[in-house]
PDB file of N, CA, C and O in Angstrom:
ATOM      1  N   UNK A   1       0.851  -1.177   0.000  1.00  0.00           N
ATOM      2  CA  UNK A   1       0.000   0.000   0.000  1.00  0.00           C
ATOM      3  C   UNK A   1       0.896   1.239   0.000  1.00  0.00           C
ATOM      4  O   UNK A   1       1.979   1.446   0.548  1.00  0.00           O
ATOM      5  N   UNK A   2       0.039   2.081  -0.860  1.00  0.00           N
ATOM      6  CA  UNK A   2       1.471   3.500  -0.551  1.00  0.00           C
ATOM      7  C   UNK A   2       1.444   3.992   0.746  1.00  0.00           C
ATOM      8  O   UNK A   2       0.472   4.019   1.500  1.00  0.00           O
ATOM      9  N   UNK A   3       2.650   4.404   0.971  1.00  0.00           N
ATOM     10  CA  UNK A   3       3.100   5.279   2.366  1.00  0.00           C
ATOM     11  C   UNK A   3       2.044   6.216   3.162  1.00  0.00           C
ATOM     12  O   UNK A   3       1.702   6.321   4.340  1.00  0.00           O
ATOM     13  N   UNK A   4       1.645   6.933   1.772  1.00  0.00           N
ATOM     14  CA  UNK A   4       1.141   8.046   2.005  1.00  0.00           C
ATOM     15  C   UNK A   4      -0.566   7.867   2.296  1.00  0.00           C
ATOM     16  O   UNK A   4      -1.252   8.630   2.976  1.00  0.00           O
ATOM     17  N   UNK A   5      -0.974   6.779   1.662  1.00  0.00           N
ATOM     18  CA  UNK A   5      -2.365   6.346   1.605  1.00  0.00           C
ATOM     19  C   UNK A   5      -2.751   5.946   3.104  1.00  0.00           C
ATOM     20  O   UNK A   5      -3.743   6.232   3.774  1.00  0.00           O
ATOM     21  N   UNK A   6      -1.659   5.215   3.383  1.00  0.00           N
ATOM     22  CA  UNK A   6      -1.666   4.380   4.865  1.00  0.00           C
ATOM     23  C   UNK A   6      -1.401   5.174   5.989  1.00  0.00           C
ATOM     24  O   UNK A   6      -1.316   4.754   7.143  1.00  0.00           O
ATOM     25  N   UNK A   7      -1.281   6.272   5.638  1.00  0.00           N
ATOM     26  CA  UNK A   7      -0.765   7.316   6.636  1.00  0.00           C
ATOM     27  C   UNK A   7      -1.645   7.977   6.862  1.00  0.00           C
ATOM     28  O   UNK A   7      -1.615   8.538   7.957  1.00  0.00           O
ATOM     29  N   UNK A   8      -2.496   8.160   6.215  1.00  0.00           N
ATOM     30  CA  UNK A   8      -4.165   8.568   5.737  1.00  0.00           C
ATOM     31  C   UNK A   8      -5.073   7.780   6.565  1.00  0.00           C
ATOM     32  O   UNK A   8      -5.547   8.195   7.622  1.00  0.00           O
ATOM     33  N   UNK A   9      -5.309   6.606   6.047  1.00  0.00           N
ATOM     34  CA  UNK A   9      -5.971   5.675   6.493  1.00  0.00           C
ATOM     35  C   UNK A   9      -5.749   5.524   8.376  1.00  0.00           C
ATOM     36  O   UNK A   9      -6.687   5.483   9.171  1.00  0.00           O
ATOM     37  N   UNK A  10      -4.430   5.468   8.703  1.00  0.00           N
ATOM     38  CA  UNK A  10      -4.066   5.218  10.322  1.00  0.00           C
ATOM     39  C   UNK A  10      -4.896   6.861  11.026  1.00  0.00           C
ATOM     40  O   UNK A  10      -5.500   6.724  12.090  1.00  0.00           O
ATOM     41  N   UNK A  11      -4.873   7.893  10.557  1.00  0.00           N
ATOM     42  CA  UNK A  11      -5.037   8.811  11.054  1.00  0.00           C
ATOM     43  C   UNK A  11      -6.848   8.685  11.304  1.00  0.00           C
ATOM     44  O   UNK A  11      -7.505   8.894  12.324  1.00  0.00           O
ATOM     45  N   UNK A  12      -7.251   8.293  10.026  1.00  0.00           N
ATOM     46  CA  UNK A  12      -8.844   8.301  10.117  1.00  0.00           C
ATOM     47  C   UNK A  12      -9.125   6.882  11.262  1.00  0.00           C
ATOM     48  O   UNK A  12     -10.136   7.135  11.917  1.00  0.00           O
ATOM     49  N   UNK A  13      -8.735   5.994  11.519  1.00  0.00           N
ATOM     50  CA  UNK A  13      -8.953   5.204  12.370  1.00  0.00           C
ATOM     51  C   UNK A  13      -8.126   5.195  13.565  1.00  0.00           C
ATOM     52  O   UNK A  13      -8.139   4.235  14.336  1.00  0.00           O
ATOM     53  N   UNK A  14      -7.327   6.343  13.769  1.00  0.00           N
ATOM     54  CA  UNK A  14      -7.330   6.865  15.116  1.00  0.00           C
ATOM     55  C   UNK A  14      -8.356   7.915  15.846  1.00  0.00           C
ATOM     56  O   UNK A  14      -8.800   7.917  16.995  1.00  0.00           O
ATOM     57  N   UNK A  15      -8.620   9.050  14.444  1.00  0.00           N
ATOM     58  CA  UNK A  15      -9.798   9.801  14.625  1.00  0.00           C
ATOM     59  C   UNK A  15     -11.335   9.175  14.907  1.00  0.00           C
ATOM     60  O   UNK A  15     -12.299   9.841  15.284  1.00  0.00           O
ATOM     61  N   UNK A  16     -11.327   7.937  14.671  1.00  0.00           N
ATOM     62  CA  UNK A  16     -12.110   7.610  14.306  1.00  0.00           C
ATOM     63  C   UNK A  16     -12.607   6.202  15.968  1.00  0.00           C
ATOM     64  O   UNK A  16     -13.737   5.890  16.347  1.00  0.00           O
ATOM     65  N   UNK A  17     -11.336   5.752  16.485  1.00  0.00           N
ATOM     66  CA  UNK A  17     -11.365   5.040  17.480  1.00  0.00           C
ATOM     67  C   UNK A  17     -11.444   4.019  17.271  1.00  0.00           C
ATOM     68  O   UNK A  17     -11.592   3.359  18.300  1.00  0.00           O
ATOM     69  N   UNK A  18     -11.416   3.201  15.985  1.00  0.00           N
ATOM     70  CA  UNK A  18     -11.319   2.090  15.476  1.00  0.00           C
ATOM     71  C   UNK A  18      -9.984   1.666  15.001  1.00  0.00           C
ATOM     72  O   UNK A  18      -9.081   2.494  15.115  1.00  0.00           O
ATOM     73  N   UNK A  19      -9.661   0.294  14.389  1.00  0.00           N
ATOM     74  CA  UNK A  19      -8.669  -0.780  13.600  1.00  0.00           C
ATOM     75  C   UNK A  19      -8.797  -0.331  12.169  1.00  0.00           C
ATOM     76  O   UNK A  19      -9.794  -0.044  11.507  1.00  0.00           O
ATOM     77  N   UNK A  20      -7.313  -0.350  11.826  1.00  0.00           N
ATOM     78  CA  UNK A  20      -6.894   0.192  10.279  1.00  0.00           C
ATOM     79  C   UNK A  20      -7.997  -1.019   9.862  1.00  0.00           C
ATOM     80  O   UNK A  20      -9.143  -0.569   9.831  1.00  0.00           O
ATOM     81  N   UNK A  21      -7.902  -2.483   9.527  1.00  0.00           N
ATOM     82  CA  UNK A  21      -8.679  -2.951   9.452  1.00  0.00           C
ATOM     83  C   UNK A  21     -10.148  -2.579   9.151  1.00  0.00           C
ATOM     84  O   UNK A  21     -10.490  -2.717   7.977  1.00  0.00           O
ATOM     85  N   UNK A  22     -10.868  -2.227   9.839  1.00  0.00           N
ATOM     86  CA  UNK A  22     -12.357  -1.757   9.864  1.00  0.00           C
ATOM     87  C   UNK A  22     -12.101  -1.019   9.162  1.00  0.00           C
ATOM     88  O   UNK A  22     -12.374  -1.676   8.157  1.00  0.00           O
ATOM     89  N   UNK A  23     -11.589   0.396   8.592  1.00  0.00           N
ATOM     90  CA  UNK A  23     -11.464   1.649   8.255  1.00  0.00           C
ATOM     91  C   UNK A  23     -11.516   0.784   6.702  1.00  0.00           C
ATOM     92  O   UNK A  23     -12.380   1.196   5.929  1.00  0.00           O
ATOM     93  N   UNK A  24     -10.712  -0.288   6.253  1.00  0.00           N
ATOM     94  CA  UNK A  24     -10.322  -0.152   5.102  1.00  0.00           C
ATOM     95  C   UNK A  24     -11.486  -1.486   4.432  1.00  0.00           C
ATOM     96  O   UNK A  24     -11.896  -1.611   3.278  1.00  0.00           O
ATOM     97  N   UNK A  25     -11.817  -2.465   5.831  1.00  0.00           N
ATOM     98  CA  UNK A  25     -13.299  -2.858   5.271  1.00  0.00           C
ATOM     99  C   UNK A  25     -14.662  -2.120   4.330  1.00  0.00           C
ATOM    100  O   UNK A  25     -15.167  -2.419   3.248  1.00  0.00           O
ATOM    101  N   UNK A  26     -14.976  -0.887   5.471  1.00  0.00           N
ATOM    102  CA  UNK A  26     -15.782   0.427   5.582  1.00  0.00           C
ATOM    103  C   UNK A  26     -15.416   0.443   3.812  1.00  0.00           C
ATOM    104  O   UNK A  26     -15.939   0.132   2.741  1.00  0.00           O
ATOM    105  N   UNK A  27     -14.357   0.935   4.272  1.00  0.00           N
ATOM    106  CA  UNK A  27     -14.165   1.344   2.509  1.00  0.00           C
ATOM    107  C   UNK A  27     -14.449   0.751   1.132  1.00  0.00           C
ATOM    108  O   UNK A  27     -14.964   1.460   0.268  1.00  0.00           O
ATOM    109  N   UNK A  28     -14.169  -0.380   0.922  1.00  0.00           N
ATOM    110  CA  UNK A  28     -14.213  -2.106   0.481  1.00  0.00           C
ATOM    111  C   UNK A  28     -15.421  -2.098   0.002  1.00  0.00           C
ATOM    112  O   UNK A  28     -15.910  -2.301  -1.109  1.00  0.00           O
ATOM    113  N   UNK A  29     -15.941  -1.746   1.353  1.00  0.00           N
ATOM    114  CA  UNK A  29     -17.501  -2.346   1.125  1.00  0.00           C
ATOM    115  C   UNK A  29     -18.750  -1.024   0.798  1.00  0.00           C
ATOM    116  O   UNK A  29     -19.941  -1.090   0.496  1.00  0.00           O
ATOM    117  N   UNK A  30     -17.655   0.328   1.064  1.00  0.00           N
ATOM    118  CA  UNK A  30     -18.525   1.721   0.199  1.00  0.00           C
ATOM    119  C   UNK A  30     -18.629   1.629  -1.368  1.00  0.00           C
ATOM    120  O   UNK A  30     -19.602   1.946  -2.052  1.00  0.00           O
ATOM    121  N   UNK A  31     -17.377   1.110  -1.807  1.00  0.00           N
ATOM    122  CA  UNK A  31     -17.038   0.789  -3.323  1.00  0.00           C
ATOM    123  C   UNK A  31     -17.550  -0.048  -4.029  1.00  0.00           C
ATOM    124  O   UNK A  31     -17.972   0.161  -5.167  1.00  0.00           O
ATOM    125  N   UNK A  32     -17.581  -1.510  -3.199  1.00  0.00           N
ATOM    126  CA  UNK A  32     -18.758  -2.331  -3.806  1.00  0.00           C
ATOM    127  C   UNK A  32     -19.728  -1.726  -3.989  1.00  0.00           C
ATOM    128  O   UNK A  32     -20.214  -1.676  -5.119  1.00  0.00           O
ATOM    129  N   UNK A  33     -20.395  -0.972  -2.732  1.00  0.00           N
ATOM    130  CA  UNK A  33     -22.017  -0.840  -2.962  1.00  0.00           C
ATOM    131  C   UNK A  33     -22.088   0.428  -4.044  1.00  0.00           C
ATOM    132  O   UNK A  33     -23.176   0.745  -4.525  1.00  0.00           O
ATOM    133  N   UNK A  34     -21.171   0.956  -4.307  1.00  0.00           N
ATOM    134  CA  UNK A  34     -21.380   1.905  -5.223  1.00  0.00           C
ATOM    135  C   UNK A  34     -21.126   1.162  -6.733  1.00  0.00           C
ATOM    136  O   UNK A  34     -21.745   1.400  -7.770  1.00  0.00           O
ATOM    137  N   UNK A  35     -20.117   0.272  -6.548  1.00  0.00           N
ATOM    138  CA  UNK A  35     -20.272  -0.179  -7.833  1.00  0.00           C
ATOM    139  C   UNK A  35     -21.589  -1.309  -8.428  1.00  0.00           C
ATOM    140  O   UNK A  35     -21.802  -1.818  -9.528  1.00  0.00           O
ATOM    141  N   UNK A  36     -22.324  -1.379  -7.040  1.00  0.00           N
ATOM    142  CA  UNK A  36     -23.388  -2.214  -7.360  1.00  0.00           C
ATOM    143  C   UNK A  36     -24.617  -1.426  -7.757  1.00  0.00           C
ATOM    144  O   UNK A  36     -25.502  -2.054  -8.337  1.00  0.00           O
ATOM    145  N   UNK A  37     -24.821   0.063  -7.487  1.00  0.00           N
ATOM    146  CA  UNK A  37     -25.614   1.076  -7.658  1.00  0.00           C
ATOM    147  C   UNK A  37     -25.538   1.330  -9.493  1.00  0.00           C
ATOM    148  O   UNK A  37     -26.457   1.302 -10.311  1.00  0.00           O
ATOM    149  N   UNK A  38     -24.136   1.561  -9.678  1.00  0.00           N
ATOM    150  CA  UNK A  38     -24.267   1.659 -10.863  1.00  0.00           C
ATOM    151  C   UNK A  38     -24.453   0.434 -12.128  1.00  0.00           C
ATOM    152  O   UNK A  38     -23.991   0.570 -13.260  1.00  0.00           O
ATOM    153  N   UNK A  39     -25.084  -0.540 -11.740  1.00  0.00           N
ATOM    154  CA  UNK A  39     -25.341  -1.637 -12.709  1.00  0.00           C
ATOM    155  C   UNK A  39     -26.882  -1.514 -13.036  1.00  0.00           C
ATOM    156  O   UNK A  39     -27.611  -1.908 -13.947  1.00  0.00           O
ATOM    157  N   UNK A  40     -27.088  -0.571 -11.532  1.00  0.00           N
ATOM    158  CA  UNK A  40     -28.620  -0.673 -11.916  1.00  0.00           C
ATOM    159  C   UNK A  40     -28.976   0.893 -12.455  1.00  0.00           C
ATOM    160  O   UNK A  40     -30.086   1.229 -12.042  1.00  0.00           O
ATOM    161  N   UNK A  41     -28.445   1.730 -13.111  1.00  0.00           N
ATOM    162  CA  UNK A  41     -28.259   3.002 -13.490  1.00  0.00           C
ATOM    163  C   UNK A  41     -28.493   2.735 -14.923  1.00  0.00           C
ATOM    164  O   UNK A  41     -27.722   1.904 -15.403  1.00  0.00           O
ATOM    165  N   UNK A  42     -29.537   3.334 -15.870  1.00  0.00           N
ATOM    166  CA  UNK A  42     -29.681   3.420 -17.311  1.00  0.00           C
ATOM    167  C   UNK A  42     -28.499   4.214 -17.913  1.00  0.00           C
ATOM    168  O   UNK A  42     -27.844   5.168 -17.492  1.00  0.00           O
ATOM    169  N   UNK A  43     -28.464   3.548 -18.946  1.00  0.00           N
ATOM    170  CA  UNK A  43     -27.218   3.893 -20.042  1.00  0.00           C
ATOM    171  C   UNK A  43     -27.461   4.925 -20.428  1.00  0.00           C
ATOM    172  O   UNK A  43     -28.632   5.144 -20.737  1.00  0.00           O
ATOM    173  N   UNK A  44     -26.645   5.791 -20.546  1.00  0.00           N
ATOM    174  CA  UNK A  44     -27.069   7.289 -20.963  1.00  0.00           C
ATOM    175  C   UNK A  44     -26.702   7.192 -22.515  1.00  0.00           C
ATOM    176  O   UNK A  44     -25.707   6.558 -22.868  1.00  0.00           O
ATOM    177  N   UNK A  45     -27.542   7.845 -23.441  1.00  0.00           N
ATOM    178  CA  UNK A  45     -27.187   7.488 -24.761  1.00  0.00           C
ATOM    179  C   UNK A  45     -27.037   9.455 -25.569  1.00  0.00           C
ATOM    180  O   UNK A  45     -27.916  10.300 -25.401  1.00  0.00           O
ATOM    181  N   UNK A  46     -26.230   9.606 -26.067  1.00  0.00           N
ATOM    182  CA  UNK A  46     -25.841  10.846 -26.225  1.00  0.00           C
ATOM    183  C   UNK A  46     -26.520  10.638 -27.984  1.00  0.00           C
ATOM    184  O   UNK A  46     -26.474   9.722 -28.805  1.00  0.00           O
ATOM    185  N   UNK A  47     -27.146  12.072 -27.961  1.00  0.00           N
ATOM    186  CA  UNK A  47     -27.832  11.885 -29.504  1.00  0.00           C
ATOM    187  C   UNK A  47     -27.100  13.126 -30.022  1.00  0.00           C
ATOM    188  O   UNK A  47     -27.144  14.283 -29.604  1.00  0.00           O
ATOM    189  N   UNK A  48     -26.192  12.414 -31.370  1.00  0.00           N
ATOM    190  CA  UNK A  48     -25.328  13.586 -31.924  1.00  0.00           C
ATOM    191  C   UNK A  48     -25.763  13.514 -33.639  1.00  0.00           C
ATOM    192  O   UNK A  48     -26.428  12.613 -34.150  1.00  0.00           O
ATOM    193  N   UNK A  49     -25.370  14.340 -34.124  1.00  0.00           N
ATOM    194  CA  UNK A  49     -25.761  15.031 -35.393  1.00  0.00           C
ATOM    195  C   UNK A  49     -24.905  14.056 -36.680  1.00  0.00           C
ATOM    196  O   UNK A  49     -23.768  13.764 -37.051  1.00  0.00           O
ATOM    197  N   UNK A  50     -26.287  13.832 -37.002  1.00  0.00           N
ATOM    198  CA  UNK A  50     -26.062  12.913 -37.952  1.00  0.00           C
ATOM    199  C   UNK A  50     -26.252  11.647 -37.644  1.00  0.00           C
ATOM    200  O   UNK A  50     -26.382  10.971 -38.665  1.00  0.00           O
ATOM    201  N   UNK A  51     -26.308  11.162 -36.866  1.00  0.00           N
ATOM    202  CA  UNK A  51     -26.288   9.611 -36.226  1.00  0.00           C
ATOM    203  C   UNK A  51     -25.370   8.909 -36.144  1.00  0.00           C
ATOM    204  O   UNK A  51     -25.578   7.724 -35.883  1.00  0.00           O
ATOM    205  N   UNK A  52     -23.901   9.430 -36.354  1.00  0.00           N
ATOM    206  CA  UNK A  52     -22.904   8.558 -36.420  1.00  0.00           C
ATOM    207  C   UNK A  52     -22.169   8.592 -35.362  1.00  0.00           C
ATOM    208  O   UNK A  52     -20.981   8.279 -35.446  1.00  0.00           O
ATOM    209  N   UNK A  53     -22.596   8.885 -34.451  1.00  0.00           N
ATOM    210  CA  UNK A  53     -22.175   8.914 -33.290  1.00  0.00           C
ATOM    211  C   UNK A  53     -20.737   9.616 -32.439  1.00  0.00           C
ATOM    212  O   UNK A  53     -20.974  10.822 -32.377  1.00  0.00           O
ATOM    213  N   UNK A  54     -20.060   9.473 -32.110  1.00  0.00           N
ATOM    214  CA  UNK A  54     -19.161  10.241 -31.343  1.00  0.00           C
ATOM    215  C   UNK A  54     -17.658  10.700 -32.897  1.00  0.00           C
ATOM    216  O   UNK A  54     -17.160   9.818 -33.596  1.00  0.00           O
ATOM    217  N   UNK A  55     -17.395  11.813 -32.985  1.00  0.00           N
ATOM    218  CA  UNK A  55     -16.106  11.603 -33.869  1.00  0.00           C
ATOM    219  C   UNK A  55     -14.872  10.855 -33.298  1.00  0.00           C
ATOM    220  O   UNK A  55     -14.590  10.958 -32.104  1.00  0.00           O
ATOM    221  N   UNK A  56     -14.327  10.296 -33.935  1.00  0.00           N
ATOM    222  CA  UNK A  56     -12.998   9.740 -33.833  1.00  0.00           C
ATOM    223  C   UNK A  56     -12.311  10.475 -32.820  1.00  0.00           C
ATOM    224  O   UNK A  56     -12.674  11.644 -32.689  1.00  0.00           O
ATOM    225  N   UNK A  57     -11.453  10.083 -32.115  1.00  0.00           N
ATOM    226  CA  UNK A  57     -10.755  10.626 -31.044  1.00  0.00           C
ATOM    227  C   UNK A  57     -11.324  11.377 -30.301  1.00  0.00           C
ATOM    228  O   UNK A  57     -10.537  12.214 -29.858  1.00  0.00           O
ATOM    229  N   UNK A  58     -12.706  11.535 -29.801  1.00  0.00           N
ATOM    230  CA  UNK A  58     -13.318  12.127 -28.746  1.00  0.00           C
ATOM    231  C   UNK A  58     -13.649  11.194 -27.708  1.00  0.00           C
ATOM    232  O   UNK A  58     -14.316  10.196 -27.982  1.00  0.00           O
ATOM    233  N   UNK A  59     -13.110  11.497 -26.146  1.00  0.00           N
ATOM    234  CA  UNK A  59     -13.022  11.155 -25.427  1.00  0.00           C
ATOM    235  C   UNK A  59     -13.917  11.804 -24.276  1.00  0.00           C
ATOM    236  O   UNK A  59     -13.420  12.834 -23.821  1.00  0.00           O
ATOM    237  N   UNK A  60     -15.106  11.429 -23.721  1.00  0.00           N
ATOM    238  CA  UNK A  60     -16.232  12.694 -23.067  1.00  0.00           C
ATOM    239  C   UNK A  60     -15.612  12.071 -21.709  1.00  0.00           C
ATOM    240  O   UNK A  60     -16.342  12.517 -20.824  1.00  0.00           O
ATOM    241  N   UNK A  61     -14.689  11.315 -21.153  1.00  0.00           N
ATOM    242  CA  UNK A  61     -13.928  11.442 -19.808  1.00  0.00           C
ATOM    243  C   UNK A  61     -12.827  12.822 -19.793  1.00  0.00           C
ATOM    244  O   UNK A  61     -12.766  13.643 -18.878  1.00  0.00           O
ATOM    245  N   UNK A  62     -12.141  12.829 -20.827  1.00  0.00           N
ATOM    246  CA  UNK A  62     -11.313  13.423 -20.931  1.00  0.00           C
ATOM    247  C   UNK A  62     -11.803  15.416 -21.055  1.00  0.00           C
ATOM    248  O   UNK A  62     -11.973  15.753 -22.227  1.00  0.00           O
ATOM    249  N   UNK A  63     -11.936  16.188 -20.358  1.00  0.00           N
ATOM    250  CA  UNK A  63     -12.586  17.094 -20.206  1.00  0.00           C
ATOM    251  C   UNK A  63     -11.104  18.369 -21.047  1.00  0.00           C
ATOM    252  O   UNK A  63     -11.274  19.166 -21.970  1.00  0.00           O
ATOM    253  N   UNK A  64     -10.179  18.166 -20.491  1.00  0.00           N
ATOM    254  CA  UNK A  64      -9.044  18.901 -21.463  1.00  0.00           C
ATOM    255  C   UNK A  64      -8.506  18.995 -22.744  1.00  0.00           C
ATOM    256  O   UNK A  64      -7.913  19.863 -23.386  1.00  0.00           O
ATOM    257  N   UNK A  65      -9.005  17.482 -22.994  1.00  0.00           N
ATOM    258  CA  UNK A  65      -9.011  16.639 -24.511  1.00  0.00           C
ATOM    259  C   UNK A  65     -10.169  17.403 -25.361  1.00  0.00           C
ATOM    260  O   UNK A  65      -9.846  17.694 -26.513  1.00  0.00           O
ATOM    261  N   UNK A  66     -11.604  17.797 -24.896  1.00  0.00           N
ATOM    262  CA  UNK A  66     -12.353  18.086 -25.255  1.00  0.00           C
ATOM    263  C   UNK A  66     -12.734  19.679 -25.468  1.00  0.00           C
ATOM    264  O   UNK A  66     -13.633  20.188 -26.137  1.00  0.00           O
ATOM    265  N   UNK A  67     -11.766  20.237 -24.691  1.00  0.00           N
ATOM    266  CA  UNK A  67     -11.938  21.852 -24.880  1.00  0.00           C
ATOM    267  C   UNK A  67     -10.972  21.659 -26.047  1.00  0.00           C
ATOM    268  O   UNK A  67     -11.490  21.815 -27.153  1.00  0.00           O
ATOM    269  N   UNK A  68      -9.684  21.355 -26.026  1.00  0.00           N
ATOM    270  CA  UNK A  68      -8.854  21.045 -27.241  1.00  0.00           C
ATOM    271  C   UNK A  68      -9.532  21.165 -28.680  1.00  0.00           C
ATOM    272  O   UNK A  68      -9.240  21.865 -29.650  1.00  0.00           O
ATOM    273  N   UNK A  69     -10.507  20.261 -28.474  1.00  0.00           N
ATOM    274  CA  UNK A  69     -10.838  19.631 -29.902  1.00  0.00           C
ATOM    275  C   UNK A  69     -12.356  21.010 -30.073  1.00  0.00           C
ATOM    276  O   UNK A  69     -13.075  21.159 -31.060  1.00  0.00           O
ATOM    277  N   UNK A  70     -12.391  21.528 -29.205  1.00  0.00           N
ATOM    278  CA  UNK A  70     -13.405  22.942 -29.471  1.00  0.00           C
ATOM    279  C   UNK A  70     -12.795  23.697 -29.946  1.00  0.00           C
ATOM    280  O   UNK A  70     -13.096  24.251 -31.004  1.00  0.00           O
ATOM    281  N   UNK A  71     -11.451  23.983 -29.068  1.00  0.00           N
ATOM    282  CA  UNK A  71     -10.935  25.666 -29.613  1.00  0.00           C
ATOM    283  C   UNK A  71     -10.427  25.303 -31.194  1.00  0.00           C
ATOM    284  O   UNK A  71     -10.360  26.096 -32.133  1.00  0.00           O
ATOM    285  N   UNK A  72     -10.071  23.772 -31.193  1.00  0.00           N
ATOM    286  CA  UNK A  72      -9.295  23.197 -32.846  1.00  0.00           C
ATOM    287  C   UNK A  72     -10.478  23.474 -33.981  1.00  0.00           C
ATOM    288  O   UNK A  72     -10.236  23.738 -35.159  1.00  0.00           O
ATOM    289  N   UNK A  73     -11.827  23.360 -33.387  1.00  0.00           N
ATOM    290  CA  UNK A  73     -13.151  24.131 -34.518  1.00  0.00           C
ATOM    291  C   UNK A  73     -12.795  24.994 -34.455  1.00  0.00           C
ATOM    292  O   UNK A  73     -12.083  25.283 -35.417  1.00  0.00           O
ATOM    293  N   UNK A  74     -12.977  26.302 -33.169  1.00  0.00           N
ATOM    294  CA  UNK A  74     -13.046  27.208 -32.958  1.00  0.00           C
ATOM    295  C   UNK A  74     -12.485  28.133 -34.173  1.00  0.00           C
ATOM    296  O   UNK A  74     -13.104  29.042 -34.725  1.00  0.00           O
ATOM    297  N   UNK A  75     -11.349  27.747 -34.420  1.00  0.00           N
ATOM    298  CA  UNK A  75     -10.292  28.499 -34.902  1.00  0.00           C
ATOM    299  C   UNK A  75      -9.652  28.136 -36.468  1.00  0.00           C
ATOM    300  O   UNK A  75      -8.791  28.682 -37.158  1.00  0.00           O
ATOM    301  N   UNK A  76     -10.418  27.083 -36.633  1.00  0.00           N
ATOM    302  CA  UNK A  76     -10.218  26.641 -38.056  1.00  0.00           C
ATOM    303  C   UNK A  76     -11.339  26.895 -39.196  1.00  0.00           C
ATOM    304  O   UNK A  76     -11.141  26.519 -40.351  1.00  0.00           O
TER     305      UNK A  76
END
């Protein structure tokens, strides 16, 4: 585990009055349930022009990637 994570973690389960243990169960088991939330979440379907769906090299995680490829219209 990194240094720095665990150094994290000991502090919240001293603050906390509990075992690194528990702290990192707690956690374990926040992530599951969140990743179990999102299975039951509808697919979001993005309706773009033309129907062909996303252009080539657009990435809608990538939020810096995507101003990029605006100002690259923008300006051309």
């Amino acid at each position: 585990m990194d240094d720095a994570l665990l150094t994290q973690v000991k502090k919240v389960a001293a603050e906390r009055g509990t075992t690194l243990t528990a702290v990192i169960e707690d956690a374990l088991r926040e992530v599951l349930a969140r990743r179990e939330q999102n299975k039951h979440r509808p697919k979001v379907r993005f309706t773009t022009f033309g129907g062909g769906g996303l252009r080539p090299g657009v990435n809608l995680d990538d939020s810096a990637g995507l101003l990029d490829l605006m100002e690259e219209e923008r300006w051309s």
